[in-house]
C-alpha positions in Angstrom: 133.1 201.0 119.8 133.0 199.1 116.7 135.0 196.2 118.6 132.3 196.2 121.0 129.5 195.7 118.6 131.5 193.0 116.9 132.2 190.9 119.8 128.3 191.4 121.3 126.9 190.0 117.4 130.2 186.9 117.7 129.1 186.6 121.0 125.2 186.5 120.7 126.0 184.0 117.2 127.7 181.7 119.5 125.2 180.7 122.0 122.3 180.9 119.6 124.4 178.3 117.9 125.1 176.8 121.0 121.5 176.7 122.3 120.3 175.5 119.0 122.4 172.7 118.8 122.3 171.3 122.7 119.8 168.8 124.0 118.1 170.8 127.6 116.6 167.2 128.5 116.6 163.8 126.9 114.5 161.1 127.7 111.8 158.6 126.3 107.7 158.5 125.8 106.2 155.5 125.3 102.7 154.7 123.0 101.4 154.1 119.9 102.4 156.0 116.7 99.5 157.5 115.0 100.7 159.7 112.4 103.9 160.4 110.9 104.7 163.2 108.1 107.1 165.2 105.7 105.6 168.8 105.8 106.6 172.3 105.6 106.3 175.5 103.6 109.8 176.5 102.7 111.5 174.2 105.4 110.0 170.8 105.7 110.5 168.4 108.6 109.2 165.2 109.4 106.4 165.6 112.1 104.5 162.9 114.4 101.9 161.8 117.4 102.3 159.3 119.8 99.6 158.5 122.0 100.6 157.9 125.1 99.4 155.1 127.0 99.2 154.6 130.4 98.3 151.0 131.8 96.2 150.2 128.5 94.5 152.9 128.3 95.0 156.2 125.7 96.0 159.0 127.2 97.2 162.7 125.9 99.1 163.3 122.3 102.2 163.8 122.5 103.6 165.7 119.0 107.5 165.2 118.1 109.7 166.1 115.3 112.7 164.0 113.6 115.6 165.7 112.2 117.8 162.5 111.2 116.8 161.3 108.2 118.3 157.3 109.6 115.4 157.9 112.5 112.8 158.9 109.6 113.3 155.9 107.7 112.7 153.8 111.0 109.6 155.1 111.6 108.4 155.2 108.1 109.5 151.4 107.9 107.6 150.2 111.4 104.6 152.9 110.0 104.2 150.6 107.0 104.7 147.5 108.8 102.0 145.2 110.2 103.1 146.2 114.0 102.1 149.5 113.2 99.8 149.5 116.0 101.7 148.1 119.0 103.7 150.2 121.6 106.7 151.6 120.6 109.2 154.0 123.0 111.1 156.8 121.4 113.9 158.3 122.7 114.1 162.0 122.2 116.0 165.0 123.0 114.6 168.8 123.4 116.0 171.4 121.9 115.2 174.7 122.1 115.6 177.5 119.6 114.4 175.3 116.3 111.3 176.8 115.7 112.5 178.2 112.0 113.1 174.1 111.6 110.4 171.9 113.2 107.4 172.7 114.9 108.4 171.0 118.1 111.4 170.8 120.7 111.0 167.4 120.8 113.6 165.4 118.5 113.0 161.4 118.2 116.7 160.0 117.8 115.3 156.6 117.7 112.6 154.0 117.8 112.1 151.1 120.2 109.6 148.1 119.8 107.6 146.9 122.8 108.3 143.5 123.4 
């Protein structure tokens, strides 16, 4: 019985870790950036909105999280930049199980500028 038990906790442990860690859908959403921040109580992540835009005009928020600090700097950077306010697509993946982490399923791996 004991075996049992053991193998149902390995078991359960595996695809939690499994399910944390793999993207369900990738994909990109393009806008404009309009806040980006490093908050948390005992875990902080670094949290955003991008308004989307659809043919010029603003549409719905759309809020993401960011868990590589490489992708964090890049938005920080183009935040403080003078093209702050031009489109921008980021690339993201969603990931379900990180609510302990982020406050979204939506991870930005990376920033584009809108040429």
């Amino acid at each position: 019985m004991k075996n049992i038990i053991k193998a149902f906790l390995i078991a359960t442990l595996l695809q939690f870790t499994i399910a944390a860690n793999a993207c369900y859908s990738t994909g990109d959403r393009g806008g404009i950036l309009r806040k980006f921040s490093y908050k948390g109580w005992l875990v902080k992540s670094w949290e955003g909105e991008l308004a989307l835009t659809t043919g010029g005009m603003q549409g719905e928020i759309w809020k993401f999280s960011v868990s590589d600090d490489d992708a964090a700097k890049e938005i920080q950077t183009f935040m403080r930049s003078k093209d702050a306010s031009k489109p921008v697509t980021l690339s993201y993946c969603q990931v379900y199980l990180t609510w302990w982490m982020t406050t979204t399923d939506y991870h930005v791996l990376a920033l584009t500028q809108a040429k």
